[in-house]
Biopython code that builds the backbone (N, CA, C, O; Angstrom):
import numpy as np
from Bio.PDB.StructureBuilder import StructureBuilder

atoms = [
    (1, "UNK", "N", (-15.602, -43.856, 29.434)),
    (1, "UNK", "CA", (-14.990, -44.214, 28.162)),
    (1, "UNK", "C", (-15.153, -45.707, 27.927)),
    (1, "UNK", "O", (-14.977, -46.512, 28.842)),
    (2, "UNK", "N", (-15.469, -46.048, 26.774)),
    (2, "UNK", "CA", (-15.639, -47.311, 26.355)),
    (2, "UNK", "C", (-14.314, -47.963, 26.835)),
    (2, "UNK", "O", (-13.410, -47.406, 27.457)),
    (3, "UNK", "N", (-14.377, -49.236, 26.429)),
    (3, "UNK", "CA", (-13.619, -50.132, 26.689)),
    (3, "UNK", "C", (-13.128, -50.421, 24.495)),
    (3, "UNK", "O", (-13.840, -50.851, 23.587)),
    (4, "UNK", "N", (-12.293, -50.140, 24.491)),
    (4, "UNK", "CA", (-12.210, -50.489, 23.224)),
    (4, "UNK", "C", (-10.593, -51.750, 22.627)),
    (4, "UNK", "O", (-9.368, -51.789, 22.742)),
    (5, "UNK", "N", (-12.059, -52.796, 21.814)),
    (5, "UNK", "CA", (-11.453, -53.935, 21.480)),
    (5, "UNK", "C", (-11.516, -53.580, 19.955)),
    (5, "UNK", "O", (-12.382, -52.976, 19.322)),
    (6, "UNK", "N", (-10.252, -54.178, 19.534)),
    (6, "UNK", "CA", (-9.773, -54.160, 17.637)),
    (6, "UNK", "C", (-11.340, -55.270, 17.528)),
    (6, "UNK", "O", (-11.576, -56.278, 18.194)),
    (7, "UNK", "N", (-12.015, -54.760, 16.680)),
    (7, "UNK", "CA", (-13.093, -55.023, 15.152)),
    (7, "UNK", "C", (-13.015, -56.592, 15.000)),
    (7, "UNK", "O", (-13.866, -57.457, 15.206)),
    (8, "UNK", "N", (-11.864, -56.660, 14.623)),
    (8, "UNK", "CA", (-11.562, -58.126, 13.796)),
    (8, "UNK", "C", (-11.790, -59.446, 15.330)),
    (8, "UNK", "O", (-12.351, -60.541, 15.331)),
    (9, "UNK", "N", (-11.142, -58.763, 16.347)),
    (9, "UNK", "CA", (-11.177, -60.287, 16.928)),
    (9, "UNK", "C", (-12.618, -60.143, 17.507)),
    (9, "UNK", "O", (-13.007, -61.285, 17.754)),
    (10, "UNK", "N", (-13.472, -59.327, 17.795)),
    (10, "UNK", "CA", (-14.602, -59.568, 17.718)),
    (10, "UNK", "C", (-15.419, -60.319, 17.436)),
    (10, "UNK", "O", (-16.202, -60.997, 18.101)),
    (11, "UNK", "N", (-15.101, -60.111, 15.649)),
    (11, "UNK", "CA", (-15.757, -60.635, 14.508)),
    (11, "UNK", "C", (-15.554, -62.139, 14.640)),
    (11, "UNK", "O", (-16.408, -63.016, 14.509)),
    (12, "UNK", "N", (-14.078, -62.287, 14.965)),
    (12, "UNK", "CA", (-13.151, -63.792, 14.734)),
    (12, "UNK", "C", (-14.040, -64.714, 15.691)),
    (12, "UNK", "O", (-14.539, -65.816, 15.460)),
    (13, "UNK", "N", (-14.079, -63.957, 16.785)),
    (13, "UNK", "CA", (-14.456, -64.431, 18.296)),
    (13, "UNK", "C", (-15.903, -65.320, 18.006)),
    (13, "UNK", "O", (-16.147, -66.526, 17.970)),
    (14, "UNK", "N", (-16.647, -64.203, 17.839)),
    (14, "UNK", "CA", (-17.875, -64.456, 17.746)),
    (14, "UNK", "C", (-18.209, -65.424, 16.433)),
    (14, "UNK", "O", (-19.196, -66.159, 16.455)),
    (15, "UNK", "N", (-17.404, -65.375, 15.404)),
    (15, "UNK", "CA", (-17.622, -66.958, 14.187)),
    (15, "UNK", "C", (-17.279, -68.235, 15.114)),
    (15, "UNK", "O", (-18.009, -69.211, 14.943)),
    (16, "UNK", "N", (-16.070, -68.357, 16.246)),
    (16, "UNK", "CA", (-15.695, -69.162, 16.809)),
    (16, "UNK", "C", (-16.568, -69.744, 17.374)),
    (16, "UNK", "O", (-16.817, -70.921, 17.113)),
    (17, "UNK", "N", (-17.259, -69.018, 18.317)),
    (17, "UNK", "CA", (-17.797, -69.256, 19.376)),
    (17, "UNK", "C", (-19.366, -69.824, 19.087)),
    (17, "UNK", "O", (-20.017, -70.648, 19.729)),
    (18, "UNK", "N", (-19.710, -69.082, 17.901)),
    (18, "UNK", "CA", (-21.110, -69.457, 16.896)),
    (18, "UNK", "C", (-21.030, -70.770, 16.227)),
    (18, "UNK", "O", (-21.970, -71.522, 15.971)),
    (19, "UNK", "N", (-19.277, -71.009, 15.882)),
    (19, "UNK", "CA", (-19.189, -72.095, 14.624)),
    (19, "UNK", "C", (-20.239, -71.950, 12.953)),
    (19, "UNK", "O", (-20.920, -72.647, 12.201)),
    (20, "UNK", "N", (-19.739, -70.523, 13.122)),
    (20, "UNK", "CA", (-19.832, -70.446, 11.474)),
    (20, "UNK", "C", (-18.631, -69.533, 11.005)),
    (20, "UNK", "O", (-17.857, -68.927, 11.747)),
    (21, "UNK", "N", (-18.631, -69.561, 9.350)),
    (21, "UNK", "CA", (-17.897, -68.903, 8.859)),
    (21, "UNK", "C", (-17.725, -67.462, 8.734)),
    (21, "UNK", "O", (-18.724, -66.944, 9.233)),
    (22, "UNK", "N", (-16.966, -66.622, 8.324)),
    (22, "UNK", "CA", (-16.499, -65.503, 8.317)),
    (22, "UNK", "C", (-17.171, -65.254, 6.818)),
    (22, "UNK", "O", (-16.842, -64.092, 6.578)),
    (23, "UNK", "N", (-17.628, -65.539, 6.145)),
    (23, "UNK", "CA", (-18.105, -65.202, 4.725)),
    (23, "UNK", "C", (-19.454, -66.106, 4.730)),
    (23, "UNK", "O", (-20.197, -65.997, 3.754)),
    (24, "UNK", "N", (-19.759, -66.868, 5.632)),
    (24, "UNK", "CA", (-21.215, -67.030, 5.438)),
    (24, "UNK", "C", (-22.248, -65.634, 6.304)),
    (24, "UNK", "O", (-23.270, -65.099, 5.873)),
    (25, "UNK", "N", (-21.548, -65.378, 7.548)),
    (25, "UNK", "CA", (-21.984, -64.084, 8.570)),
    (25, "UNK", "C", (-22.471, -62.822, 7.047)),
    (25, "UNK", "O", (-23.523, -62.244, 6.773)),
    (26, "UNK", "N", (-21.191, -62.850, 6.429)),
    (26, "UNK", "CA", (-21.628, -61.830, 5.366)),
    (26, "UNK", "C", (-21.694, -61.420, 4.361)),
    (26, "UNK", "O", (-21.523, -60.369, 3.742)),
    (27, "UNK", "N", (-22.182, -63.123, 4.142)),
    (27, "UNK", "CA", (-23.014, -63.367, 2.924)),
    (27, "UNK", "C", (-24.595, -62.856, 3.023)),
    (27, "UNK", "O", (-24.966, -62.270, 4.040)),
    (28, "UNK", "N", (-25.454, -63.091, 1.984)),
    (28, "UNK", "CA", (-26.622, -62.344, 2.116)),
    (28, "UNK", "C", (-27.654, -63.888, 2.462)),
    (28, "UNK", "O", (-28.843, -64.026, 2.175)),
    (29, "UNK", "N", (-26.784, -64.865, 3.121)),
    (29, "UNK", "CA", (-27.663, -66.142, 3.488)),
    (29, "UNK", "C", (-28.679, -65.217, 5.016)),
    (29, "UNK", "O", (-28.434, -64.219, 5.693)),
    (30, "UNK", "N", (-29.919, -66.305, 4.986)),
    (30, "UNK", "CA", (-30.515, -65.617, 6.201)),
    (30, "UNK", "C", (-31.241, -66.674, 7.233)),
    (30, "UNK", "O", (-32.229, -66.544, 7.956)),
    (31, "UNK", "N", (-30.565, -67.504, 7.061)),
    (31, "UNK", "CA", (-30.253, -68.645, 8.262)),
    (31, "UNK", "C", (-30.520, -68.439, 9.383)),
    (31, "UNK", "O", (-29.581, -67.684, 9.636)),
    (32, "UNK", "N", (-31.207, -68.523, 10.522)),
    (32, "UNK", "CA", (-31.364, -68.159, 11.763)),
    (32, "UNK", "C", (-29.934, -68.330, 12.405)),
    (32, "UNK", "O", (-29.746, -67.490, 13.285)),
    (33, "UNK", "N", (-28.984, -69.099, 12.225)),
    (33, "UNK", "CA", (-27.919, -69.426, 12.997)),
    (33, "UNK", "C", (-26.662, -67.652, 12.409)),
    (33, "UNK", "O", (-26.097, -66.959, 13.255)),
    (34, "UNK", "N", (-26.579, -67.404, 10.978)),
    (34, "UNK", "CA", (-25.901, -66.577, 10.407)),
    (34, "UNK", "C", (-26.801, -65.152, 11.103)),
    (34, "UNK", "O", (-26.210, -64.114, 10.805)),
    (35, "UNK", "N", (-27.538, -65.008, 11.590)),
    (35, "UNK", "CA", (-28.943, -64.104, 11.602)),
    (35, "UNK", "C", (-28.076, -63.474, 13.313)),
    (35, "UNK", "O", (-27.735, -62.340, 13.650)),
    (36, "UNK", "N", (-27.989, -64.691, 13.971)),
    (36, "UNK", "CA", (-28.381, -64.498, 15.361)),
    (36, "UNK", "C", (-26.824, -64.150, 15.453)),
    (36, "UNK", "O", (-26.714, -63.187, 16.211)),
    (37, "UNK", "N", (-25.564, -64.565, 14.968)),
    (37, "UNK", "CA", (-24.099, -64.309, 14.630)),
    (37, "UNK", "C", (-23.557, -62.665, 14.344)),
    (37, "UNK", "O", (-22.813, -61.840, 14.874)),
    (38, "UNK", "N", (-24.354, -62.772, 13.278)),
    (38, "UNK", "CA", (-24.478, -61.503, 12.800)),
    (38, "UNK", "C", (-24.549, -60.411, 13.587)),
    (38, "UNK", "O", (-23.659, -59.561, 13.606)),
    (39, "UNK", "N", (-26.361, -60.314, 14.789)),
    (39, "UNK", "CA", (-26.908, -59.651, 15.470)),
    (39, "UNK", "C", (-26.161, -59.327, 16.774)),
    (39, "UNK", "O", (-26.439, -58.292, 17.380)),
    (40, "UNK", "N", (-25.127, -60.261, 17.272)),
    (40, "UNK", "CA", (-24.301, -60.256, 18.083)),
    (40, "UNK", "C", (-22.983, -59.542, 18.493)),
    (40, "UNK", "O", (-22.441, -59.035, 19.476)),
    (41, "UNK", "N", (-22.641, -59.970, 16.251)),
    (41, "UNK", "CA", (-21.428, -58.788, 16.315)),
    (41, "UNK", "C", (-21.880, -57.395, 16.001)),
    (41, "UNK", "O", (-21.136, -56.414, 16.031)),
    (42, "UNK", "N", (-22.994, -57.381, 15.735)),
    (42, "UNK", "CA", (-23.234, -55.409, 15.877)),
    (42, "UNK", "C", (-23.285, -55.337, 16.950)),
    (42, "UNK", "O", (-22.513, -54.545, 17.492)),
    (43, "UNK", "N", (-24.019, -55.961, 17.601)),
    (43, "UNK", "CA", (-24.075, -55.470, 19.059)),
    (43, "UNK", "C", (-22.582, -55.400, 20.110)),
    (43, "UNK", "O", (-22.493, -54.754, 21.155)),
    (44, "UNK", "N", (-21.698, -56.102, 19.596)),
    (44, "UNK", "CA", (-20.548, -56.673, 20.340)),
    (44, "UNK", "C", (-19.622, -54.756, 19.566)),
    (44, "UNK", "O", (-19.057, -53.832, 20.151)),
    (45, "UNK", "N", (-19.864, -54.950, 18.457)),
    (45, "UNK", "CA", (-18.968, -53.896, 18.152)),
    (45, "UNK", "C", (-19.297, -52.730, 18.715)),
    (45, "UNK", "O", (-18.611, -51.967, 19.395)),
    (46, "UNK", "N", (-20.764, -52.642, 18.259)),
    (46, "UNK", "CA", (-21.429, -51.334, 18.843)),
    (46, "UNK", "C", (-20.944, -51.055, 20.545)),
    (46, "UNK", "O", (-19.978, -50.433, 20.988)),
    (47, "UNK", "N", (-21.656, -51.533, 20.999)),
    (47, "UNK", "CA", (-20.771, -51.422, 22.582)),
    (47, "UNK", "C", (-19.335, -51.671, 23.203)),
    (47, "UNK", "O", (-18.945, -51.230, 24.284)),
    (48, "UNK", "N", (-18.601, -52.486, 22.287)),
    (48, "UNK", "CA", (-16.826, -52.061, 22.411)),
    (48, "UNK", "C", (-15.743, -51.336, 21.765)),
    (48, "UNK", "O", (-14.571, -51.026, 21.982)),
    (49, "UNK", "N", (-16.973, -51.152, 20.551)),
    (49, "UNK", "CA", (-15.655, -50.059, 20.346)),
    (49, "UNK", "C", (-16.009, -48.647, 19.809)),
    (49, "UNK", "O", (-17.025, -48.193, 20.336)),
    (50, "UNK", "N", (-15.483, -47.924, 18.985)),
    (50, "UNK", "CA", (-15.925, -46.397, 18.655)),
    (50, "UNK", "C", (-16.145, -46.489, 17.332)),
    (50, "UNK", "O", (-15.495, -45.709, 16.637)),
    (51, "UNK", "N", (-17.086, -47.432, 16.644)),
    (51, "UNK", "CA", (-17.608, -47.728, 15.477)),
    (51, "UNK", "C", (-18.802, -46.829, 15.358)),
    (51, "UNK", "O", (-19.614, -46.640, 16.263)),
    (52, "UNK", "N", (-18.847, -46.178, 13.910)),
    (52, "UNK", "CA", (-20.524, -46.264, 13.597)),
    (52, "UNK", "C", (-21.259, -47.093, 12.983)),
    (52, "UNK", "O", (-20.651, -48.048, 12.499)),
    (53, "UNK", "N", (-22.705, -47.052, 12.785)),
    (53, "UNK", "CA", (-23.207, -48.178, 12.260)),
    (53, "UNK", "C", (-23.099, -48.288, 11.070)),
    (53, "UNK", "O", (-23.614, -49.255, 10.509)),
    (54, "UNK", "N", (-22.366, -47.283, 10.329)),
    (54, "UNK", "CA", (-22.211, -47.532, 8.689)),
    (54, "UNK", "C", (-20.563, -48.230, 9.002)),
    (54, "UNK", "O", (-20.123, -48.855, 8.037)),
    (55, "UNK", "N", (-19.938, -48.192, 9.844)),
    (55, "UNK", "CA", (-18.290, -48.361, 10.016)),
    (55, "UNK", "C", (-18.450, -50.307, 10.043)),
    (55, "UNK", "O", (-17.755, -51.217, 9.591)),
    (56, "UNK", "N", (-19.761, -50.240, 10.835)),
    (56, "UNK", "CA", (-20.039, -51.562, 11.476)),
    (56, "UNK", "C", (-20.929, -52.356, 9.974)),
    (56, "UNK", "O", (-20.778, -53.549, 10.239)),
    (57, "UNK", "N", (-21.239, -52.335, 9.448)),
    (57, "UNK", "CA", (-22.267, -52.541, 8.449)),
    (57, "UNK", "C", (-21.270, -52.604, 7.591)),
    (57, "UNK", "O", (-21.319, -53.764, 7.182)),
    (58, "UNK", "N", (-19.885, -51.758, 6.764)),
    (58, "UNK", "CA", (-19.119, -52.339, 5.983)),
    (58, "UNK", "C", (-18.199, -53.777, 6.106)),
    (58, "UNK", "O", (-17.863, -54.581, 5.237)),
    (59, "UNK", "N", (-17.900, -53.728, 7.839)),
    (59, "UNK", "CA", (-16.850, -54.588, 8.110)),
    (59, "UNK", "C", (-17.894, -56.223, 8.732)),
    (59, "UNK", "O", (-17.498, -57.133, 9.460)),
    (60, "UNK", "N", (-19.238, -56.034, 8.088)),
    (60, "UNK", "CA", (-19.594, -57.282, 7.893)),
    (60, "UNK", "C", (-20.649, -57.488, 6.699)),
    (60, "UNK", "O", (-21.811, -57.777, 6.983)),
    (61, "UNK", "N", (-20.245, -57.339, 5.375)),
    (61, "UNK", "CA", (-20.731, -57.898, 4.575)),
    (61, "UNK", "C", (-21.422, -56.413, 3.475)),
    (61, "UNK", "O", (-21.954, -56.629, 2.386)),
    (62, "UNK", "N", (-21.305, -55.448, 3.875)),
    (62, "UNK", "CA", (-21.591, -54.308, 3.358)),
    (62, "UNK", "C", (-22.830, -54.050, 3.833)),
    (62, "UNK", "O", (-23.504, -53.391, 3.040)),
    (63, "UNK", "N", (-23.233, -54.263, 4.588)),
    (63, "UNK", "CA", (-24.893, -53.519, 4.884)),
    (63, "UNK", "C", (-24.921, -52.412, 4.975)),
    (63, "UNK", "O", (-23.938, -51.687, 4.813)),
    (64, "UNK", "N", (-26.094, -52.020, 5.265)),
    (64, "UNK", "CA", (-26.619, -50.462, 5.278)),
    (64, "UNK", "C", (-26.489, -50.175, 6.452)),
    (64, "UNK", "O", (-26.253, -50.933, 7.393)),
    (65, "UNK", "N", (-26.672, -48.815, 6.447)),
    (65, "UNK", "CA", (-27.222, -48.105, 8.204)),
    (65, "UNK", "C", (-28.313, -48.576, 8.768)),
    (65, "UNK", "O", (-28.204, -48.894, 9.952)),
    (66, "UNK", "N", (-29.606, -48.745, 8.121)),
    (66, "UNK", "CA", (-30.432, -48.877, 8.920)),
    (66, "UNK", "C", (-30.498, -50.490, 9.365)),
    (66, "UNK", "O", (-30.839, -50.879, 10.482)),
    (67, "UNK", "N", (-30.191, -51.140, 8.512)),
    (67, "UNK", "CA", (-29.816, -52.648, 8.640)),
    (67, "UNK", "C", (-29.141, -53.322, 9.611)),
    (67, "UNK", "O", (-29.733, -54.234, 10.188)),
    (68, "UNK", "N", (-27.966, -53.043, 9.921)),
    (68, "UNK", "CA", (-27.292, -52.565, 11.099)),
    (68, "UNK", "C", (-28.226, -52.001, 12.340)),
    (68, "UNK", "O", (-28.546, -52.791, 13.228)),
    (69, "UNK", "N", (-28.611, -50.776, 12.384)),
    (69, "UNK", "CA", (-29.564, -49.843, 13.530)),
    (69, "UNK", "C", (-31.113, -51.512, 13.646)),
    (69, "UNK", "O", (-31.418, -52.084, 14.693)),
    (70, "UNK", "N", (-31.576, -51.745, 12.557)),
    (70, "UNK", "CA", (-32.304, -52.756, 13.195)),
    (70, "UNK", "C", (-32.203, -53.763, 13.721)),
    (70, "UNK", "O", (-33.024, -54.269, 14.487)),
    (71, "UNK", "N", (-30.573, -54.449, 13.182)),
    (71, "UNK", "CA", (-30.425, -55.842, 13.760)),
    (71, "UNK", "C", (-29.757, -55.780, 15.268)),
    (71, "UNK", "O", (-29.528, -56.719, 16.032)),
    (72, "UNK", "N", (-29.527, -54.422, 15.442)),
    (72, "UNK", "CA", (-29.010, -53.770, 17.216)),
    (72, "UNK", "C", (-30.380, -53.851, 17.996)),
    (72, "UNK", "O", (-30.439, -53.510, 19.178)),
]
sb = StructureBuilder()
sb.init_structure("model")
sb.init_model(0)
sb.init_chain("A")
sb.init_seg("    ")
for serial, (resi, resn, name, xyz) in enumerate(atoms, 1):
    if name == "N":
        sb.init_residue(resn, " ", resi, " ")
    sb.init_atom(name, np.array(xyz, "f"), 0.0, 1.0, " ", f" {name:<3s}", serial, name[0])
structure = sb.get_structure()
């Protein structure tokens, strides 16, 4: 069984730790720094908690499924 962490401090964590914003991550900017932030928290969500990739793709900026599935 996964290890499951709440979504948000994830998200929080990983702007912290990146030093960017929470609305630049998912904004449609494509910044290598917002890019690599981004790619981290799918991956961070995907493996901690019981998200899907459309669950994961709304709660940063509205993306798609496959958008999400590629940036994993």
């Amino acid at each position: 069984m996964k290890n499951v962490i709440e979504p948000q401090v994830i998200i929080n964590t990983v702007c912290d730790v990146c030093e960017v914003k929470l609305s630049d991550v998912a904004s449609k900017k494509r910044n290598r720094k917002y890019d690599i932030s981004r790619q981290l928290i799918y991956f961070l969500l995907q493996t901690n908690t019981n998200l899907t990739y459309e669950d994961i793709g709304h709660m940063v900026g509205g993306r798609d499924v496959f958008t999400v599935m590629f940036g994993f």
